[in-house]
C-alpha positions as CSV (number, residue, x, y, z in Angstrom):
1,X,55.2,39.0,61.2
2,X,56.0,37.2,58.5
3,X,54.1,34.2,60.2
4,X,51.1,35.7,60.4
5,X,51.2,36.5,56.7
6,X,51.6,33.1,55.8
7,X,49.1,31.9,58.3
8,X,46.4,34.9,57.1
9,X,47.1,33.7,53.4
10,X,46.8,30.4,54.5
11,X,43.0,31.5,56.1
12,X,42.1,32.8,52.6
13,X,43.6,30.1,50.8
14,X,41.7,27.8,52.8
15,X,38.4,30.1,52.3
16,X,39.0,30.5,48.5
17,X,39.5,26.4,48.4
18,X,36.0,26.1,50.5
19,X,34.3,28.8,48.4
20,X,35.4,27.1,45.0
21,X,34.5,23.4,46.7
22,X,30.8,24.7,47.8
23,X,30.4,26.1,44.1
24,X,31.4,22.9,42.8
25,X,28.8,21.0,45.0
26,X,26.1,23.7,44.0
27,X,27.1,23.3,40.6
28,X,26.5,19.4,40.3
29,X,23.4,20.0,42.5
30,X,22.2,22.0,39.2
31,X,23.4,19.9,36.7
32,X,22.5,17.0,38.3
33,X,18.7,18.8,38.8
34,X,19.2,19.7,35.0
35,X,20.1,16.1,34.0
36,X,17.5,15.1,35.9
37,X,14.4,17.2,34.1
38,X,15.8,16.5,30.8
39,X,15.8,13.0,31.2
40,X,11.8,13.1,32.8
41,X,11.1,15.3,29.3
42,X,13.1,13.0,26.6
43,X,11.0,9.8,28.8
44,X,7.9,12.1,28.6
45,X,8.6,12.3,24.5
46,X,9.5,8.5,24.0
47,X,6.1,8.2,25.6
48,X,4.3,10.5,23.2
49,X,6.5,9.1,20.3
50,X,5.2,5.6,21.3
51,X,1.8,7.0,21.7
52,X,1.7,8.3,17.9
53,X,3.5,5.3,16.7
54,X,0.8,3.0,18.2
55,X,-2.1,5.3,16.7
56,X,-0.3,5.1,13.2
57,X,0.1,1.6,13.2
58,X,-3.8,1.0,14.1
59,X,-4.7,3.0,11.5
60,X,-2.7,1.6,9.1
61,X,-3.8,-1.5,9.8
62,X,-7.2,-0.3,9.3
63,X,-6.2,1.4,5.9
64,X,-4.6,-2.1,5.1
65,X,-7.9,-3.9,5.9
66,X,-9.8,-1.8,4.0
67,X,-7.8,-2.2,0.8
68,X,-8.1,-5.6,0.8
69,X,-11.8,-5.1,0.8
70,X,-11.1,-3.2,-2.2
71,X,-8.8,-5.4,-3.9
72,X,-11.2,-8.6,-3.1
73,X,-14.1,-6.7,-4.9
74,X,-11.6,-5.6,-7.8
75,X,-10.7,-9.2,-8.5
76,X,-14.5,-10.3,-8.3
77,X,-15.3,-7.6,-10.7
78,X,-12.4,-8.6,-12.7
79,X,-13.6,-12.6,-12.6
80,X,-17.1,-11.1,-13.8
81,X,-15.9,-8.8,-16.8
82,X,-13.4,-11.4,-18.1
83,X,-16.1,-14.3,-18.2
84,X,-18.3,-11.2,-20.1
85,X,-15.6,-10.6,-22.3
86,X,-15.2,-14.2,-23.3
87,X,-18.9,-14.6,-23.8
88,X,-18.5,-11.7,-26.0
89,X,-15.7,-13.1,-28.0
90,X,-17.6,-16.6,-28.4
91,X,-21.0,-14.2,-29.8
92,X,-18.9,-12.3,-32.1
93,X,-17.5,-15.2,-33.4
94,X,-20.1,-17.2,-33.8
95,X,-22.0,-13.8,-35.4
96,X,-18.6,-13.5,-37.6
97,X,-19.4,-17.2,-38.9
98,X,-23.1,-16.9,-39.6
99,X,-21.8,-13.7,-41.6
100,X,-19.3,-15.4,-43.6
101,X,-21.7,-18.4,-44.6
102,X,-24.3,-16.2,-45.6
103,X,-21.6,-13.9,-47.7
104,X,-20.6,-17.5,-49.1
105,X,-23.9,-18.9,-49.8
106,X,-24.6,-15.5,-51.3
107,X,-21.9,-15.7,-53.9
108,X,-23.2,-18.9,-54.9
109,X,-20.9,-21.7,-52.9
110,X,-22.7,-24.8,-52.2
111,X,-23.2,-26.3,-48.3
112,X,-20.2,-28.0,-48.6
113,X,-17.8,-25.6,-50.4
114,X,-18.7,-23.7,-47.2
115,X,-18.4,-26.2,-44.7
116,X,-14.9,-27.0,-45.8
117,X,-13.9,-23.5,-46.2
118,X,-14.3,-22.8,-42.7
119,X,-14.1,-26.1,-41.0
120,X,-17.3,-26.8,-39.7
121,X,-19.9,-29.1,-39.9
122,X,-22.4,-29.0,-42.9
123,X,-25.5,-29.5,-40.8
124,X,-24.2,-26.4,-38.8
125,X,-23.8,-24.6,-42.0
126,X,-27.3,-25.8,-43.3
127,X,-29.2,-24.6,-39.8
128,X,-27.8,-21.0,-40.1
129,X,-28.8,-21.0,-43.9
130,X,-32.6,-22.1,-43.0
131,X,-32.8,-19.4,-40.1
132,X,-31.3,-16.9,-42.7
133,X,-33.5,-17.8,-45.2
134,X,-36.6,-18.1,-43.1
135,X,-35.6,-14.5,-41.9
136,X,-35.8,-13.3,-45.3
């Protein structure tokens, strides 16, 4: 009798080993199923990740090409007002002169005395004076 107890725990030993082995292969069947699906979704991601990255990068480039547009028509503009300003500069300077000889000539200095004070030529000094005075 007591045989046949150890042979019938034995059977369900056995079974209970089997059971536990099948659940273990179902298990991994799962997991590995699982595994599998998440790996297909994280690849499908990566794609769509590269996807967006690509479509940023173009239009970036296309935000980069048009600033340069920008920036060439800034520096042209910029080319254009500093030659305006230095035209501007050389008129009110030479409109700053023709003020000071005629101040000059008005408080009685002579051509020369006028010439020397601001260091230019006497003839120049003598046109402006003959425009002024043919203004007058």
């Amino acid at each position: 009798m007591k045989e046949n107890i150890f042979i019938t725990v034995q059977i369900i030993f056995d079974i209970a080993l089997l059971a536990y082995l099948v659940w273990q292969k179902y298990i991994n069947a799962k997991l590995n199923s699982s595994y599998s699906s998440l790996i297909v979704s994280i690849k499908d991601l990566l794609n769509t990740q590269k996807d967006m990255i690509e479509l940023a990068n173009k239009k970036i480039e296309s935000q980069q090409e048009s600033l340069a547009k920008v920036l060439d028509d800034v520096r042209q503009k910029n080319s254009v007002l500093t030659e305006l300003i230095k035209s501007v500069k050389i008129k009110t300077f030479e409109n700053d002169t023709k003020e000071k000889i005629i101040q000059m000539f008005n408080r009685s200095l002579s051509i020369e005395e006028i010439a020397d004070q601001l260091n230019i030529p006497k003839g120049e000094v003598d046109l402006i004076l003959k425009l002024y005075k043919g203004v007058e």
